[in-house]
C-alpha positions as CSV (number, residue, x, y, z in Angstrom):
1,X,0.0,0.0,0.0
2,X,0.6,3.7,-0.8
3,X,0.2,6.0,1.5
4,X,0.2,9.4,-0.5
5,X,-3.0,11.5,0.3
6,X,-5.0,8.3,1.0
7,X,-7.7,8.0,3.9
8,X,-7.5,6.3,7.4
9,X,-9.5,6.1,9.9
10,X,-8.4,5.3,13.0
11,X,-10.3,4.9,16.1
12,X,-9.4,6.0,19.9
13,X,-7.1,8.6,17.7
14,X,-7.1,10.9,20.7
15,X,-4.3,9.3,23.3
16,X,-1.5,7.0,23.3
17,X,-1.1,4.0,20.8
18,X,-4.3,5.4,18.5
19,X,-2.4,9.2,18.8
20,X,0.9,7.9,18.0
21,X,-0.5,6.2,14.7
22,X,-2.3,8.8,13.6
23,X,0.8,10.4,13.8
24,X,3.0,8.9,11.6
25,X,0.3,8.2,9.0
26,X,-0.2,11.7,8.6
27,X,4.0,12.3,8.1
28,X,3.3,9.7,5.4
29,X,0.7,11.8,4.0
30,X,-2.4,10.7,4.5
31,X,-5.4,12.7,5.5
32,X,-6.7,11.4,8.8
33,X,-10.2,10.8,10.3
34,X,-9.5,11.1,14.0
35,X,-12.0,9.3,15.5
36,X,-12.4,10.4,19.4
37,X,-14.9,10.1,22.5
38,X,-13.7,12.2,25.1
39,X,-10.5,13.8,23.7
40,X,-11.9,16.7,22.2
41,X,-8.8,18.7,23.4
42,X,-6.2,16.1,22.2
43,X,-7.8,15.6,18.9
44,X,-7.8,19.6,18.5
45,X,-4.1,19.7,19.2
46,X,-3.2,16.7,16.7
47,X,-4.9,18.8,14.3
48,X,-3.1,22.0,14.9
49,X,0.1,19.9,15.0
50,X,-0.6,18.6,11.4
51,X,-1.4,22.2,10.0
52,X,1.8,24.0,11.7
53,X,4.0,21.4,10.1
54,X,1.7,21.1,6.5
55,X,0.5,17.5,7.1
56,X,-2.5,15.6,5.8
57,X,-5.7,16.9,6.8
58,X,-7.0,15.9,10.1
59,X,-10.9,15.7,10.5
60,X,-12.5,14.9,13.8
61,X,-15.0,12.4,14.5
62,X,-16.8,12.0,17.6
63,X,-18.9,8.6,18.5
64,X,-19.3,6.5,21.1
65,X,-18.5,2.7,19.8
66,X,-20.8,1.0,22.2
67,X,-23.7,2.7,20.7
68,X,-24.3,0.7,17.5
69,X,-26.3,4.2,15.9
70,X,-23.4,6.0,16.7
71,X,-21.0,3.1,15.2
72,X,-23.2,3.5,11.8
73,X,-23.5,7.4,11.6
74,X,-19.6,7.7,12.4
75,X,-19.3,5.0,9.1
76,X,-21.3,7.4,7.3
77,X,-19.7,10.5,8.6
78,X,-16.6,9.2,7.5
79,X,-17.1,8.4,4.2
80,X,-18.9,11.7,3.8
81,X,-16.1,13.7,4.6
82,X,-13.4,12.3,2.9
83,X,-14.6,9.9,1.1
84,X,-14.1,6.0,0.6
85,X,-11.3,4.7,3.4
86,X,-8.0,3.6,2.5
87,X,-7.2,2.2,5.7
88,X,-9.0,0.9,8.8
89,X,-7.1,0.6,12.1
90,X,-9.8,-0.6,14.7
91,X,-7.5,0.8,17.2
92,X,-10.1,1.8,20.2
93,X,-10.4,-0.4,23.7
94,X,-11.0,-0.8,26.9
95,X,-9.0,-2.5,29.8
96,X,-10.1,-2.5,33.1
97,X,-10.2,-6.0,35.5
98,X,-13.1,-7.9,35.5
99,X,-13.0,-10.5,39.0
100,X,-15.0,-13.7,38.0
101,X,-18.0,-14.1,40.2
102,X,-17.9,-10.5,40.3
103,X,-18.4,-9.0,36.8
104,X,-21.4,-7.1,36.2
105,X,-23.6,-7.8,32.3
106,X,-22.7,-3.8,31.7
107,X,-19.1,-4.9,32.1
108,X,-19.6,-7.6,29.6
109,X,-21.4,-5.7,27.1
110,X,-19.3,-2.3,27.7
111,X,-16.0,-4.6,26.7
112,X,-17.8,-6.5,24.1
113,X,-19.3,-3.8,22.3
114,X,-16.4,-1.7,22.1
115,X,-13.6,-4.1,21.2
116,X,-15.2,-6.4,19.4
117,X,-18.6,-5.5,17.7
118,X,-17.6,-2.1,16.5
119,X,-14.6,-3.2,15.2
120,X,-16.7,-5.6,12.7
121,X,-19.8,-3.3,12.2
122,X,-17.5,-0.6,11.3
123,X,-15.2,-2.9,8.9
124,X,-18.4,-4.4,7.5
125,X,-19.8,-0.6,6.6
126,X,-16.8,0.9,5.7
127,X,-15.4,-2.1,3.3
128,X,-18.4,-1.4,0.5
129,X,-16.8,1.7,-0.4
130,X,-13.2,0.7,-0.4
131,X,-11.0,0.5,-3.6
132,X,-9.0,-2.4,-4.6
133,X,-5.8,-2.6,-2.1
134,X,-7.9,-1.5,0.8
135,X,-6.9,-2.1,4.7
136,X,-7.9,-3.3,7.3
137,X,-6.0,-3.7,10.8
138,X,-7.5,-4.8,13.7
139,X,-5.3,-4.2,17.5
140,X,-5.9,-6.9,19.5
141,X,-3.4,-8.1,22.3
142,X,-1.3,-11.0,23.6
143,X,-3.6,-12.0,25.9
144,X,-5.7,-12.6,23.2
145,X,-4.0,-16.2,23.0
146,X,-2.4,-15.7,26.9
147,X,-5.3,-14.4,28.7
148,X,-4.6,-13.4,32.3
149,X,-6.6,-13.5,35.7
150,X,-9.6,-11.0,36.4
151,X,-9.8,-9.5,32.9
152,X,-11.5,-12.8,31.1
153,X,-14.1,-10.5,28.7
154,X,-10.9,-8.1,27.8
155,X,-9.3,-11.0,26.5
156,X,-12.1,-12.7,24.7
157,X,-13.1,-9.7,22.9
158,X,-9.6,-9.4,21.7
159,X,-9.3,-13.5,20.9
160,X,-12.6,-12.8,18.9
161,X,-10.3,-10.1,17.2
162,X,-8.2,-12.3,15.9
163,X,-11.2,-14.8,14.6
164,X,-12.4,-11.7,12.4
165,X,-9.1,-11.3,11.4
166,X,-8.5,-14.5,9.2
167,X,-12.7,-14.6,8.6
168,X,-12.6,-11.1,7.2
169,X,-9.8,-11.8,5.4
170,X,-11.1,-14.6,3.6
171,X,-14.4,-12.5,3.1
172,X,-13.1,-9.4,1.9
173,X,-10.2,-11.2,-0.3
174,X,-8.9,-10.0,-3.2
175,X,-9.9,-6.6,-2.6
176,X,-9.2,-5.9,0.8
177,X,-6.8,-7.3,3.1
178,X,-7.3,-7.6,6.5
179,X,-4.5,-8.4,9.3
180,X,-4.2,-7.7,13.4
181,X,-1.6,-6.7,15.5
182,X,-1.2,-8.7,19.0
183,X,1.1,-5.8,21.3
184,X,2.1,-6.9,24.2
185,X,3.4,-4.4,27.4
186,X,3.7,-0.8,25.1
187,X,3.2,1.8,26.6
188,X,2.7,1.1,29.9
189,X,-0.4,2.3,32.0
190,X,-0.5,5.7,33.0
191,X,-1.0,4.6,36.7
192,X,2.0,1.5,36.5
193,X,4.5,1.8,39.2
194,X,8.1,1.2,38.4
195,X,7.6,-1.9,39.9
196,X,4.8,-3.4,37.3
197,X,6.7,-1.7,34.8
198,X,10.0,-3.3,35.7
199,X,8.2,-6.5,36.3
200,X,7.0,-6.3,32.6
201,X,10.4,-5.8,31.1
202,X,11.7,-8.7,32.9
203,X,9.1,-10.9,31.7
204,X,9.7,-10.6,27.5
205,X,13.1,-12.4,26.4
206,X,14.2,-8.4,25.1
207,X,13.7,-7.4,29.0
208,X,12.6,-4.1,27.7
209,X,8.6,-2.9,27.3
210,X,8.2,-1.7,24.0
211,X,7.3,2.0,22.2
212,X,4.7,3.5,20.4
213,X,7.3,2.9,17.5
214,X,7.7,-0.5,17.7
215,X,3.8,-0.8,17.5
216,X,4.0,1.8,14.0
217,X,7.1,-0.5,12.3
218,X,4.2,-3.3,12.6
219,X,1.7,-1.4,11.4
220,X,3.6,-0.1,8.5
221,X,5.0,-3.9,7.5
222,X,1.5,-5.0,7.2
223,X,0.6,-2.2,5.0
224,X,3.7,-2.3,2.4
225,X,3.5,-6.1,2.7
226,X,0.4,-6.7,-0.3
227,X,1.0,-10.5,0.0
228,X,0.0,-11.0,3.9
229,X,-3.5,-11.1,4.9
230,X,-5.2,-13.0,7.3
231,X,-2.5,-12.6,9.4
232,X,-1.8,-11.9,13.4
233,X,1.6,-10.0,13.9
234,X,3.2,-10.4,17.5
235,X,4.6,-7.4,18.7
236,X,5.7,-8.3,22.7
237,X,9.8,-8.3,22.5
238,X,9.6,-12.5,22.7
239,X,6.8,-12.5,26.0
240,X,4.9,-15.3,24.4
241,X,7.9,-17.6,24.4
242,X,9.6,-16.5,28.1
């Protein structure tokens, strides 16, 4: 894929991995839907930042992805604005435990409906109007195959990522491609003491957690790559194997 003065989207644009993409797309040169919920402000800022430095354009997009008439009207907001999507990256989540025995249905359906069923709905409207060479990229997480204690709906919404990945793929094929990233510790929780984040590092074979750039050199492989779809890229400094 060319990037050029192409179209993304890219949800949860506003902070931290879904910033840092948007980000370097628009240094490639692409015009930007910066999809937000909350971070008016830091969507307002990324679009200053890409005018002062003559960047792609940067349009904001408000929605909130666990409202399925918001998930459509952002789709058609989109596409309305600048027109048919180049590039996908269903970046937006939540993480927050989840104590079995304890977890509430509007935990369940909060986590589902935001990592997992907007994600698709969103792919599935969006995916009509994209040109041959199209992209779709889906974040999902090494504890999608790895889960962990207390957070069992985090990690099946992003296990069921990874299903959508390879059926997508074989849906959407030869048009669009469709492939996932699995991150593991990058960029660490704002709240994470140096002991959790030390604890982190030790635990991956690179003893390091990684950066927002390690998670873009994935994202940009998968998109100059045309021959790999259906495919889950591991991004966790050798975690899985330690």
């Amino acid at each position: 894929m060319k990037f050029g003065k192409k179209h993304a989207l890219i949800t949860g644009s506003g902070k931290r991995l879904g910033r840092s993409l948007a980000e370097n797309l628009l240094k490639q040169g692409m015009n930007i839907s910066a999809h937000f919920f909350q971070s008016q402000s830091e969507i307002n800022e990324l679009k200053q930042w890409a005018k002062d430095l003559g960047l792609g354009q940067v349009v904001p997009v408000q929605a909130d992805l666990t409202d399925f008439e918001q998930v459509e009207r952002l789709a058609e907001q989109v596409h309305d604005s600048l027109g048919p999507v180049d590039l996908l990256v269903n970046s937006a989540s939540d993480f927050y435990p989840t104590p079995f025995g304890a977890t509430t249905e509007s935990e369940w359906d909060h986590l589902l409906n935001l990592n997992l069923k907007a994600p698709f709905f969103l792919t599935q409207k969006l995916s009509v109007h994209m040109s041959h060479g199209g992209n779709v990229i889906f974040i999902s997480d090494v504890h999608a195959s790895r889960p962990i204690q207390r957070f069992a709906p985090y990690c099946a919404t992003k296990a069921g990522l990874l299903a959508l990945t390879k059926s997508l793929a074989q849906e959407l094929a030869p048009k669009i491609r469709v492939n996932s990233i699995s991150p593991g510790t990058i960029l660490p929780p704002e709240k994470a003491t140096h002991e959790q984040i030390h604890r982190a590092s030790e635990r991956s074979l690179l003893k390091r957690v990684g950066t927002p750039q390690d998670l873009w050199n994935g994202l940009l492989f998968l998109c100059r790559n045309e021959y790999i779809t259906g495919f889950d890229l591991i991004i966790d400094g050798g975690r899985a194997l330690s």
